[in-house]
N, C-alpha and C positions, 0 to 999 in steps of 0.2 A: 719196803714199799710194795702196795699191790700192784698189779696189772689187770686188765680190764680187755679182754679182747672180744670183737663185735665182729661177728661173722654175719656173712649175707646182707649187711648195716650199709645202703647206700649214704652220701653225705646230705642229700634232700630228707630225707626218713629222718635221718638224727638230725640235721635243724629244723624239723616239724616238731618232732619229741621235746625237743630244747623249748621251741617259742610255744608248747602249750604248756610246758611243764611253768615257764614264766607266766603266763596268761593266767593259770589257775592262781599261782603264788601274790599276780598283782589284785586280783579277783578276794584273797583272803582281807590283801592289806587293806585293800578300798573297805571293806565291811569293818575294818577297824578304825578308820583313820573319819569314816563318813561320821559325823554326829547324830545321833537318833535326837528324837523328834520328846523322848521323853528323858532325856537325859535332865541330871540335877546338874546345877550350876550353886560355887559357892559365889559369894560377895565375892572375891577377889578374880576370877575367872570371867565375871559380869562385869568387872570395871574393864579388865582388860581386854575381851570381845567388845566391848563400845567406846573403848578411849576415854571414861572418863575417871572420875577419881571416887574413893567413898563416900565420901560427903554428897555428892550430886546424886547417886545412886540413893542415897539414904533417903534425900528430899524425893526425887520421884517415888521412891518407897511411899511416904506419909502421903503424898499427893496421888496417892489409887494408880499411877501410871505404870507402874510392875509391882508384881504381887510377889510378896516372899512366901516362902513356906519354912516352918523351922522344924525339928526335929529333936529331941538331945541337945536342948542350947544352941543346937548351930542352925545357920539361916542358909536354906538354899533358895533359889530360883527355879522355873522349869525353860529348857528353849525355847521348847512352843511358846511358853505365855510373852518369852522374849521378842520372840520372829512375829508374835500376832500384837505387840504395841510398838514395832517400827511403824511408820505410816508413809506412805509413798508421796513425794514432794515434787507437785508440775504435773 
C-alpha cells in the first residue's frame, strides 16, 4: 500500500481541491447525461420518452405529426422535431 504524505496541505486547501475536483467531474457528467438537441432517437426510445406504444407512434408517423428519418432500414427520429410537436396545453 502507498502512502501519500501532504505537507504545507491545510484541511480548507484540501476540501477546495476535493469540491473542484467533483465540480469538474459533475460538469463532464452533465454534458453526457444532458441530451443534444440533434441527437437520433430510434422507435423504441420515442415510444418510451412519450409513454406510448408502437402502433400510436406509427399513426402519428402517417398522420405528418413526427417525421421519421430512416437510414440502413432503420427509422430514427430527431429530438428537436420531437420537442417542436409537443404543443403547450392552457
Amino acid at each position: 500500500m502507498e502512502s501519500i504524505q501532504m505537507i504545507n496541505l491545510t484541511p480548507e486547501h484540501l476540501t477546495g481541491l476535493l469540491i473542484d475536483g467533483l465540480k469538474t467531474q459533475l460538469g463532464d457528467l452533465k454534458k453526457w447525461l444532458t441530451p443534444s438537441q440533434n441527437d437520433l432517437l430510434t422507435r423504441e426510445e420515442v415510444t418510451e420518452m412519450l409513454k406510448i406504444n408502437l402502433s400510436t407512434l406509427h399513426n402519428w408517423t402517417k398522420q405528418g405529426k413526427l417525421i421519421a428519418h430512416g437510414i440502413g432500414g432503420r427509422i430514427y427520429y430527431k429530438r428537436a422535431e420531437i420537442d417542436k410537436a409537443l404543443v403547450r396545453i392552457g
